[in-house]
MIKESE-413450 format. One record per residue (C-alpha): residue number from 1; residue in one letter; x, y, z. Coordinates in Angstrom, 2 decimals. Layout:
<pts>
 kekol markol    east   north      up
   NUM      a       X       Y       Z
...
</pts>
This chain:
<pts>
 kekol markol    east   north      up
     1      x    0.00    0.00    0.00
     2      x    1.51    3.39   -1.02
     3      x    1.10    5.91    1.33
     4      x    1.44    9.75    1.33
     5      x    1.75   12.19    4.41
     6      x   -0.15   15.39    3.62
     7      x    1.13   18.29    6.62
     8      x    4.18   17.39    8.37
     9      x    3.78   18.28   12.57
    10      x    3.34   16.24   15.21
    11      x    1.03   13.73   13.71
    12      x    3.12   13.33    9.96
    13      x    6.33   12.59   11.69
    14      x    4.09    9.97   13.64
    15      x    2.41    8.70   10.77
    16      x    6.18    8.55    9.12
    17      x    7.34    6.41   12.10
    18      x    3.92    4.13   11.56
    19      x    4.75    3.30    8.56
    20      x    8.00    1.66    9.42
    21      x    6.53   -0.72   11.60
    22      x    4.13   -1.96    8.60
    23      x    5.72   -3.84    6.09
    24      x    3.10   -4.09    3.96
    25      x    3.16   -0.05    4.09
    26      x    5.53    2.40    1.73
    27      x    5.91    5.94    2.20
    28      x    6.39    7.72   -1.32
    29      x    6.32   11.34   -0.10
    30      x    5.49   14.48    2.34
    31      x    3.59   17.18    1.00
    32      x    4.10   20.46    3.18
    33      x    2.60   24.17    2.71
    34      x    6.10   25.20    3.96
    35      x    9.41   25.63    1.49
    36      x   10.37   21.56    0.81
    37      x   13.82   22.52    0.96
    38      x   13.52   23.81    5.04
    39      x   11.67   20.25    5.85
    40      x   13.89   17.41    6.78
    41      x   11.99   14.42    7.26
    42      x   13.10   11.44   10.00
    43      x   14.21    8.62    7.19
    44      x   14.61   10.72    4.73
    45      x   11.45   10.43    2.66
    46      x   10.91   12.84   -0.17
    47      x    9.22   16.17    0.53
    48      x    7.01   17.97   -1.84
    49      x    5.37   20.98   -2.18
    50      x    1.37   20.98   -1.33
    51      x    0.75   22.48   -4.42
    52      x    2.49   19.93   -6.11
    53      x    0.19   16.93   -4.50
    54      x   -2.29   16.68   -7.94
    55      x    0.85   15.48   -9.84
    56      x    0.45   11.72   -7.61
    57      x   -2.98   11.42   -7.74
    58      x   -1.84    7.98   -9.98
    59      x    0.35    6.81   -7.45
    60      x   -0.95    7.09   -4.36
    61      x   -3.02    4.61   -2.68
    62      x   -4.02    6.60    0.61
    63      x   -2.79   10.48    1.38
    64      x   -3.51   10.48    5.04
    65      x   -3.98   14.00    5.87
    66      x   -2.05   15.60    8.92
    67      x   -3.82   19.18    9.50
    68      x   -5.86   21.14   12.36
    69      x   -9.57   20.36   13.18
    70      x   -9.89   23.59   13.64
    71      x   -8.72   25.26   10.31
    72      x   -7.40   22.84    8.22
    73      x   -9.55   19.48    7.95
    74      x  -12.79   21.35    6.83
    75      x  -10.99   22.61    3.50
    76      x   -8.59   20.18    3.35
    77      x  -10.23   16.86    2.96
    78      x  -13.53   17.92    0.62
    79      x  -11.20   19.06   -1.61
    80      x   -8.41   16.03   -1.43
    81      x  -11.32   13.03   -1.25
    82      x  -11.99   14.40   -4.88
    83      x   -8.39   12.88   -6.08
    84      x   -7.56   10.48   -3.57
    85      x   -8.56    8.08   -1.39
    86      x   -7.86    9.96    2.29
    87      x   -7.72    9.58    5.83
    88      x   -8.37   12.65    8.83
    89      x   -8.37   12.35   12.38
    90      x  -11.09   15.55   12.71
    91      x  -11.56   15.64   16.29
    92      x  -14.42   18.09   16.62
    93      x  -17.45   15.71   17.80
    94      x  -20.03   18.22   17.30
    95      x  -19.15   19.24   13.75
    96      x  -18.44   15.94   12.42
    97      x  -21.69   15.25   10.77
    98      x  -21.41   18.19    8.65
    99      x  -17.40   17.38    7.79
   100      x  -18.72   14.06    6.71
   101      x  -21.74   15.21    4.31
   102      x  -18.95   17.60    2.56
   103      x  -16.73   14.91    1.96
   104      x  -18.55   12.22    1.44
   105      x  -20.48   14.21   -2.13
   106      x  -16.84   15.08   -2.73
   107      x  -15.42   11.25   -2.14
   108      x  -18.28   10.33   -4.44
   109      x  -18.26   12.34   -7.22
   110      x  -15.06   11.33   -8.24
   111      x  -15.37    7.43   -6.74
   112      x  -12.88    7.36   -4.09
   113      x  -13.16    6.54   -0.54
   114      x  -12.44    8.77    2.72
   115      x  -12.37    8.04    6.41
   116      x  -12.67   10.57    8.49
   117      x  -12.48   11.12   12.17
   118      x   -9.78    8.18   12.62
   119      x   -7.78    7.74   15.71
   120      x   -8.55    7.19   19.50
   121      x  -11.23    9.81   20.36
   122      x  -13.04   10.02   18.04
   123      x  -12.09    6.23   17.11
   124      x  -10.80    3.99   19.18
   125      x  -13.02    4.90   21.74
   126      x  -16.26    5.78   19.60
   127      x  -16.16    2.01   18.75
   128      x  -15.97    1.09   22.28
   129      x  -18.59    3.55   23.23
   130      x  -20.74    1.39   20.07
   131      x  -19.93   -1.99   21.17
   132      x  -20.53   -1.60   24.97
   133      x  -24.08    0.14   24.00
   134      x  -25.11   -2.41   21.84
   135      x  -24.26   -5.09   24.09
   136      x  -25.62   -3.38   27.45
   137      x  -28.74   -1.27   26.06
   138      x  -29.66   -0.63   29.51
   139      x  -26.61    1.60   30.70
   140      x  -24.87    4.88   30.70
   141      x  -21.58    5.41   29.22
   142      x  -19.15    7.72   30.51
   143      x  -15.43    9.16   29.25
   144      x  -12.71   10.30   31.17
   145      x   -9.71   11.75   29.46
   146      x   -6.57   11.90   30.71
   147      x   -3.98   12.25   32.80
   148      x   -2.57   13.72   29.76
   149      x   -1.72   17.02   27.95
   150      x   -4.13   18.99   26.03
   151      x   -2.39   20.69   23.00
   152      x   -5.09   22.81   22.19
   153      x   -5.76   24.38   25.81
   154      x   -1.95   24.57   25.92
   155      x   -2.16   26.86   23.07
   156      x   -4.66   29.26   24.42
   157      x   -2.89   29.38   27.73
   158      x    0.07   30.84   25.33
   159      x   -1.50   33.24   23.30
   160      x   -2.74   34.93   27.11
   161      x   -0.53   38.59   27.41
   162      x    2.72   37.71   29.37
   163      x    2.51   33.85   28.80
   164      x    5.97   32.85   27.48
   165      x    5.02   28.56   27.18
   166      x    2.60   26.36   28.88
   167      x    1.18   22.78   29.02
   168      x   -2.03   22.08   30.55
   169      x   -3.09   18.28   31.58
   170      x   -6.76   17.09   31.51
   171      x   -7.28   14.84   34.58
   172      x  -10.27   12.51   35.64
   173      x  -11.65   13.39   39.02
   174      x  -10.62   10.28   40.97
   175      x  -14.14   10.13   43.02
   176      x  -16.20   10.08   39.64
   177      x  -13.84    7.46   38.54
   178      x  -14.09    4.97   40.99
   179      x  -17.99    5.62   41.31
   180      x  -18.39    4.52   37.61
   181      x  -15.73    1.45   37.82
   182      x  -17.95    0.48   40.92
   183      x  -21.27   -0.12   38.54
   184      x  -22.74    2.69   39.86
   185      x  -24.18    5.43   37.29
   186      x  -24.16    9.22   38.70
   187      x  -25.16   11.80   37.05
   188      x  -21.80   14.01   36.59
   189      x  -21.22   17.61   35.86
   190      x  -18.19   18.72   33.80
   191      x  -16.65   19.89   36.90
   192      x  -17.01   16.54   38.41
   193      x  -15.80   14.72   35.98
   194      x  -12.10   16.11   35.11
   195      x   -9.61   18.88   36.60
   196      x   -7.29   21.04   34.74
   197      x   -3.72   21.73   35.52
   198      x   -1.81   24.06   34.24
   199      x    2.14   24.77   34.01
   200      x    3.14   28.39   32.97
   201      x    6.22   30.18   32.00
   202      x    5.67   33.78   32.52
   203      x    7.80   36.62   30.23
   204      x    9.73   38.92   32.79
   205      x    8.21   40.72   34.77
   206      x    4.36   39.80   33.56
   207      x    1.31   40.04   35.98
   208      x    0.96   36.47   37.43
   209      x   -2.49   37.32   38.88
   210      x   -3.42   38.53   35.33
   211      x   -2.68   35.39   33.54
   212      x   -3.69   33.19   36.51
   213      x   -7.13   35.10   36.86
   214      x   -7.53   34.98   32.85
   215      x   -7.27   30.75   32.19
   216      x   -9.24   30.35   35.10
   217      x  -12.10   32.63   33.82
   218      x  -11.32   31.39   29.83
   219      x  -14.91   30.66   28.62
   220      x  -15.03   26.74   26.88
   221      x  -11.47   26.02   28.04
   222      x  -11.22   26.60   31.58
   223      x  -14.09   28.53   33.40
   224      x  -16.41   24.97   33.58
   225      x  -13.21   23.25   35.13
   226      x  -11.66   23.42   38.88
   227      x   -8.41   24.59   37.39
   228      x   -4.85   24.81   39.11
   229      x   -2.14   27.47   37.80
   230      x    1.58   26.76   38.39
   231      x    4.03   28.98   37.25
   232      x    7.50   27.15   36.85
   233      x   10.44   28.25   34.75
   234      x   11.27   27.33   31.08
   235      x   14.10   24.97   32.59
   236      x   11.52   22.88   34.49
   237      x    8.90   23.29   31.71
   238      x   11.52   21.99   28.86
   239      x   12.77   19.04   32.00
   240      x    9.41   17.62   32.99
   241      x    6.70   18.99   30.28
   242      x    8.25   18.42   26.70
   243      x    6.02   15.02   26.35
   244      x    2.71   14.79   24.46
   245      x    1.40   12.12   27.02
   246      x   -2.44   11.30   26.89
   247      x   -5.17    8.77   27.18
   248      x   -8.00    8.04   29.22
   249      x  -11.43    5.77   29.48
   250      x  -14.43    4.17   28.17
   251      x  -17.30    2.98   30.65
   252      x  -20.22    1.56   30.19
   253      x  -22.49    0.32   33.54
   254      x  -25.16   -1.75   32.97
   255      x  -27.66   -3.94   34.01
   256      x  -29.52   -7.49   32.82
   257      x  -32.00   -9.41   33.76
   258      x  -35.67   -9.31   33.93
   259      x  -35.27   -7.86   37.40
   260      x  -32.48   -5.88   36.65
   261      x  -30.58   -7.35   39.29
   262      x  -27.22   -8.30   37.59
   263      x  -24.99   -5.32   37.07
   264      x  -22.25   -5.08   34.92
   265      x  -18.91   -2.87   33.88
   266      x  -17.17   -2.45   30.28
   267      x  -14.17   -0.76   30.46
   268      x  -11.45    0.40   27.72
   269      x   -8.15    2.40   28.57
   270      x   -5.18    3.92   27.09
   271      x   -2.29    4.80   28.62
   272      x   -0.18    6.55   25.49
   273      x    3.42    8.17   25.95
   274      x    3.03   10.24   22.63
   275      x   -0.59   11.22   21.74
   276      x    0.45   12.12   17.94
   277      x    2.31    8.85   17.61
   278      x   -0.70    6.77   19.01
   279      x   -3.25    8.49   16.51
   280      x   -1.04    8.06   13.79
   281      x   -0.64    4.30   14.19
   282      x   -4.31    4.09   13.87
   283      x   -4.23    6.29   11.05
   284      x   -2.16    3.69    8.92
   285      x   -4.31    0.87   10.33
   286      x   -7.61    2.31    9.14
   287      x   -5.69    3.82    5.46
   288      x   -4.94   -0.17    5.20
   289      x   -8.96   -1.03    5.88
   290      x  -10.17    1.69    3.50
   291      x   -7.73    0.88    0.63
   292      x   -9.33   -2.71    0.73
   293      x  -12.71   -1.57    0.39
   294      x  -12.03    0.99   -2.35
   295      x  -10.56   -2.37   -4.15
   296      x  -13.48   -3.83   -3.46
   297      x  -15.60   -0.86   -4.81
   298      x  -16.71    0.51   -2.02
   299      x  -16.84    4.83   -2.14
   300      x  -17.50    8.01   -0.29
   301      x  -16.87    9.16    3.73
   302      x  -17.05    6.33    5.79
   303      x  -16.22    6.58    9.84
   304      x  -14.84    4.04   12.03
   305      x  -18.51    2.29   12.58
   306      x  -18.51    1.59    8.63
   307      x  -14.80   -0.05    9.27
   308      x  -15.06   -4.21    9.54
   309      x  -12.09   -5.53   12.09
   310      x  -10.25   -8.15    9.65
   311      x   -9.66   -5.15    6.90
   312      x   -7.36   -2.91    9.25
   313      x   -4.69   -6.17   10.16
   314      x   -1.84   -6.63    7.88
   315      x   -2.84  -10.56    8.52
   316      x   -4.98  -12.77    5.98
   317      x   -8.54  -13.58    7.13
   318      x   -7.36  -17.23    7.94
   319      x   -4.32  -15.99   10.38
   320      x   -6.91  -13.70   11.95
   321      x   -8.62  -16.79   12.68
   322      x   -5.92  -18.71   13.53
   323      x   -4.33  -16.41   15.91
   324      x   -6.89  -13.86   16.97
   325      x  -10.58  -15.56   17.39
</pts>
């Protein structure tokens, strides 16, 4: 399967690593908005120029698309699904019906195929949120994030006056944790459920009571959230902070019986070291499903729901049930 990074941050250099730990993966190229001549690549993979990405339309099997949810994703993919077959990891849960009615009319006007929304939430743990669901009807699910770092709240901590760097973690509130691992099903306010803490490297001589006072008041970030400031310096930042680390958890509590009496607890975690590099090995996992159905003749914006297990594993159907069932 050839394969072709589309944005090189975070997520392309982890989709670059991916791919050499997939043999049945090769990486022909990274397309970048910046000058190809300033980007060096980790194995020394060709760069390209975005503008130039039309000219491999012929010999490309999946471009995988590295961008922002914010910004990027919305433009990017509609317009890419009409000459390849792609892959996104749009995070933004509440937009993604409309992301996927853009690109699935432009996935299918051209006949190629486009998954969208790919890695661990949304992904991973959508499915899980499915499965347990379907299997326990009568049940509440609940999802805790973290401990890990938030690179978008991290950003808005740094564009507050007098902030020089910052990382912020998400944490689950331990009490609403164990509650929900116990069977029991609470009903939890975002307060309740996670914490915020936040690590800040202030410029010389800025107003610590200013910045503290304005992430702690930051509407849709922080003001919903019992939030902690800590102001450390760039030394202890750069020593203890560098990391991407993330994860978090899936729970479902349910009941069966005719009584009811019989309770029950699904539960998926992840514990990742490097966010990016996590959702970019699901990234090549799900480019490998969605290249078999477009083989198959399958076309338009698909999700993780529309994905069938067997078609993401580098093994044949009879190893899968060999080794796996």
């Amino acid at each position: 399967m050839k394969l072709a990074i589309y944005g090189y941050g975070n997520l392309g250099r982890g989709v670059e690593s991916a791919v050499k730990q997939n043999p049945d993966t090769e990486l022909i190229g990274v397309f970048t908005r910046r000058d190809p001549s300033t980007v060096k690549t980790l194995t020394g993979v060709p760069v390209y120029a975005a503008a130039d990405v039309l000219k491999f339309k012929d010999s490309v099997d999946v471009l995988i698309i590295c961008g922002g949810s914010a910004t990027d994703l919305p433009g990017m993919t509609p317009v890419l699904a009409k000459d390849f077959n792609v892959v996104d990891s749009f995070d933004t849960h509440a937009d993604i019906p409309k992301h996927f009615a853009a690109v699935d009319a432009a996935a299918k006007e051209t006949g190629h195929i486009a998954l969208i929304s790919a890695g661990w939430d949304p992904g991973m743990f959508s499915l899980n949120r499915l499965y347990a669901s379907a299997i326990l009807p009568e049940g509440k699910d609940y999802t805790f994030w973290g401990r890990g770092v938030s690179q978008g709240h991290s950003d808005a901590i740094r564009r507050i006056e007098g902030v020089q760097d910052a990382r912020q973690y998400t944490v689950p509130v331990p009490k609403a944790l164990a509650a929900v691992r116990a069977g029991e099903t609470p009903e939890l306010t975002t307060r309740e459920k996670h914490t915020r803490e936040c690590f800040v490297v202030a410029k010389p001589g800025a107003d610590l009571a200013y910045i503290e006072n304005a992430i702690k008041t930051m509407p849709k970030y922080f003001s919903d959230y019992d939030t902690t400031v800590t102001f450390i310096s760039q030394e202890e930042l750069d020593a203890h902070h560098k990391g991407i680390p993330h994860g978090g958890f899936v729970i479902r509590s349910g009941v069966t019986g005719l009584d009811k009496s019989h309770k029950h607890v699904i539960e998926y975690s992840l514990k990742l070291d490097s966010n990016p590099e996590f959702t970019s090995s699901a990234l090549v996992a799900f480019a490998r499903a969605i290249n078999r159905m477009h083989g198959r003749g399958d076309v338009g914006c698909k999700t993780v729901f529309d994905i069938a297990p067997g078609d993401m594993s580098a093994m044949s159907p009879e190893e899968l049930r060999a080794k796996m069932l």
